[in-house]
N, C-alpha and C positions, 0 to 999 in steps of 0.2 A: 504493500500500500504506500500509494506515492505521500509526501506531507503535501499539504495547502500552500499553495503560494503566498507569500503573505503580504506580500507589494500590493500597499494600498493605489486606487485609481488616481493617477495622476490630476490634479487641482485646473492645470491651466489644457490639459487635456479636455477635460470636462467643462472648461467654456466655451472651446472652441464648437463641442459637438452639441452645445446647447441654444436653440432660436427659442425662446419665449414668444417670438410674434408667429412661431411659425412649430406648433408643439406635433405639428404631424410630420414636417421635416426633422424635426429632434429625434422621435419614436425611429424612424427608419436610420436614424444616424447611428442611435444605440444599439438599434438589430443588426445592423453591419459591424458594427465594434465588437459586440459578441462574439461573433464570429471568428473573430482575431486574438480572443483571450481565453487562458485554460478554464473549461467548465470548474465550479467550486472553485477557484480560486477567487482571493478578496476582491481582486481588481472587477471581475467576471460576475459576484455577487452584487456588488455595488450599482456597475451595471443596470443590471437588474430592475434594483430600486428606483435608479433612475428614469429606465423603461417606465415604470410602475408611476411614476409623475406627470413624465409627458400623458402616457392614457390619462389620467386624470384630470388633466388640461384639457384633452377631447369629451369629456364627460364619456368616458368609458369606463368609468368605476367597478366594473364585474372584472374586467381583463386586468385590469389593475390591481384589484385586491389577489387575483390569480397569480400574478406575479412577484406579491409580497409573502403571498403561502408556500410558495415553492422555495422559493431564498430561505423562509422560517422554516421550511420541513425540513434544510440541510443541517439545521443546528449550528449556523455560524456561531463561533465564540471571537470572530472579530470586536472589538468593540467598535471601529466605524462602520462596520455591516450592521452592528444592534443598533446604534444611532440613527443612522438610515430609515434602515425599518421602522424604527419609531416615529420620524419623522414625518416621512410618507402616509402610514396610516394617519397620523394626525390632521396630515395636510388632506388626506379623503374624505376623513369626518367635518371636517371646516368650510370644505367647499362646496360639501353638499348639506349645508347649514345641521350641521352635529357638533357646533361650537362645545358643548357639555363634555361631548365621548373626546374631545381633540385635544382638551389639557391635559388629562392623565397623560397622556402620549407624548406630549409635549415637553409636559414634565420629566416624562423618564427618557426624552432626547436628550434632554441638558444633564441627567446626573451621569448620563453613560458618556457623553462628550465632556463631560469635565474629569472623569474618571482616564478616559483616553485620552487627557491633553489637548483635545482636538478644537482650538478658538476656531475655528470658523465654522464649523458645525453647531459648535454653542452658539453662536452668534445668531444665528440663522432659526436654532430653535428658540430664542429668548424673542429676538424679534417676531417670531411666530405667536410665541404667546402672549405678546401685548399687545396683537390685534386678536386674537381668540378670549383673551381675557382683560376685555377695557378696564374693569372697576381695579387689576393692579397693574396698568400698563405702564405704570410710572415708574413701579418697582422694577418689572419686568426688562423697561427700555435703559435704566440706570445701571443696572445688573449687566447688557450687553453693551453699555457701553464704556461701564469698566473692564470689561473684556480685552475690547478694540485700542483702551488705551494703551493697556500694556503687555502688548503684542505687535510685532514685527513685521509677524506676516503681512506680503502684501495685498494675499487678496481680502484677507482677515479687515484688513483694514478699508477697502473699498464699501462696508458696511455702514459707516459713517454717514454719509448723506441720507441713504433711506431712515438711518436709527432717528436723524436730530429733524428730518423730516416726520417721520410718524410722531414722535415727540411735541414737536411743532405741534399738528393739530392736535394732539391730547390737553396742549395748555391751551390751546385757542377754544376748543369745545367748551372748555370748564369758564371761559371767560378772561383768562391771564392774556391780556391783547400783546403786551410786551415782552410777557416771560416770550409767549408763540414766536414773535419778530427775531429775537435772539436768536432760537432754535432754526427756525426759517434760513436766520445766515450765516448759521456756521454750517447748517446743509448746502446751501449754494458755495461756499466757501472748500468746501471738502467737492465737492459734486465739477468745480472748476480744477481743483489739483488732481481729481481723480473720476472723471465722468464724463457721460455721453453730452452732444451738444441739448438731444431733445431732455436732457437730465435736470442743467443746466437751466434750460428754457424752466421747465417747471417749478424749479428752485425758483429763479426768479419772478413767477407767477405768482407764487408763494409769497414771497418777500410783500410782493406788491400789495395780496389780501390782505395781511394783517397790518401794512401802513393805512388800509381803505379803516379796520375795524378801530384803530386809534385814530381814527377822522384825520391821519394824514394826507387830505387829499390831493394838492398838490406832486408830492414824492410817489404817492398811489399812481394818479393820473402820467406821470413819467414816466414811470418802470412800465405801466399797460401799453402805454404810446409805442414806447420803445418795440414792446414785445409784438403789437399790429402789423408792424410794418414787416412781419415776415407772411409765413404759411397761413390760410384762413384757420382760427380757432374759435370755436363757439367760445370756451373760458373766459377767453382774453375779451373778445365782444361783450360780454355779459359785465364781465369787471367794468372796460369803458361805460356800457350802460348805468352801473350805477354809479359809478361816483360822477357821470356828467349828471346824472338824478339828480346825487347828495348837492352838486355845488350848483345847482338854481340853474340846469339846463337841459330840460325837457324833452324839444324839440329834436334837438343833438342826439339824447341819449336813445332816441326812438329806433333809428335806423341801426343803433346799434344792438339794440335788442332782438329786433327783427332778424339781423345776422345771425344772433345767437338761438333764436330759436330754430331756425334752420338750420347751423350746421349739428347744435345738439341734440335736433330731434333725431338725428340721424346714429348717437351716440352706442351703441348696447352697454356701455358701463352706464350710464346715467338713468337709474330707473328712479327717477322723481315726477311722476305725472304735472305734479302743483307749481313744481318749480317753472316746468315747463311750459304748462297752461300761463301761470305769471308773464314769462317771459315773450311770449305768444298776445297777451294783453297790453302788456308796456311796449312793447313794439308794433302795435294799432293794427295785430291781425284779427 
């Protein structure tokens, strides 16, 4: 009997073969990587799991959990294969709104990645569970992002802008218009040393809302300006619509609503009917 290989899957391997816009491109990226790795071994396990995300991304949640039972019938005693799998099923339970069943899981992502050394894997399940569990996302988001600070790693550390982002709206939800703004830029601030331009962009979208919620309007009304003058975005339109609202301009703000109800009606993330019917109103549809 041969041993297990024990060569975890390489980190920047697994971005390369991973599209999030594109999770049925991913799925076929990791069936052909399979292919290339010793069955039972970690790297080939892991694998696996990650097969098991992309289906989940497809709302194929059967093939997916199939995929997580077979890796668990080997008995990995990896512990980035047990993290994994913890991970995954959490992330199943979450996206098919089983918030309740996804902490445990969660939870026992982060004691077996802290046990395996593994900062980016904690990171990832700590960030998971302070969007699975709002009422301690504070605790949860502090926890990963004493993690990021003291560690090296670099992809470990690319966690950074989504962490002080999610953060961001946590305090902006509760009302903290400045603590949000802070969090806001030190995401854009991290998301410029280390992020996509559309990342970037969002950060700065960000920045701009919470200068609108401390009746910044002016510094709000620049940073939207600014962001308009690229790609059509309904967000951006909407922003411009209110604060030309907030600052006694009506007329102005119309067309820009109008904009924004069309390009967000078009959105599948935004399932707010009222926001929308609103903005369908204030733009004189």
């Amino acid at each position: 009997m041969h041993p297990v290989d024990p060569t975890p899957l390489d980190g920047d391997r697994l971005d390369q073969l991973w599209d999030f816009d594109d999770p049925a491109e991913s799925a076929a990226r990791f069936r052909a990587e399979l292919t290339m790795t010793a069955p039972g071994s970690v790297a080939h396990e892991e694998l696996r799991t990650q097969l098991a995300r992309a289906l989940g991304l497809l709302d194929r949640e059967a093939e997916a959990v199939a995929e997580l039972d077979a890796v668990e019938a080997n008995g990995p005693t990896d512990p980035r294969v047990r993290t994994r799998l913890h991970l995954e099923r959490a992330r199943l339970h979450h996206s098919n709104h089983r918030a309740a069943q996804s902490i445990p899981q969660f939870q026992a992502a982060v004691t077996s990645a802290r046990a395996a050394d593994e900062d980016f894997l904690l990171v990832d399940a700590l960030h998971m569970l302070a969007i699975a569990d709002p009422d301690n996302a504070e605790h949860w988001t502090r926890a990963a992002l004493a993690a990021t600070d003291r560690t090296t790693d670099r992809r470990t550390r690319r966690w950074i802008g989504a962490l002080r982002n999610n953060f961001g709206w946590a305090r902006h939800d509760r009302g903290d218009f400045a603590g949000a703004l802070e969090e806001f830029e030190r995401a854009r601030d991290a998301y410029r040393a280390n992020g996509s331009v559309e990342q970037q962009r969002v950060a700065d979208w960000a920045v701009g809302r919470a200068l609108r919620s401390l009746g910044r309007y002016d510094e709000a009304l620049a940073v939207q300006t600014r962001l308009g003058g690229g790609e059509p975005d309904g967000y951006v339109e909407e922003e411009l619509g209110e604060l030309l609202l907030a600052t006694g301009a009506p007329e102005r703000a119309r067309v820009h609503f109008a904009r924004a109800a069309d390009l967000l009606a078009g959105d599948p993330g935004l399932d707010e009917p009222d926001r929308l019917e609103r903005l369908r109103a204030l733009g004189g549809g």
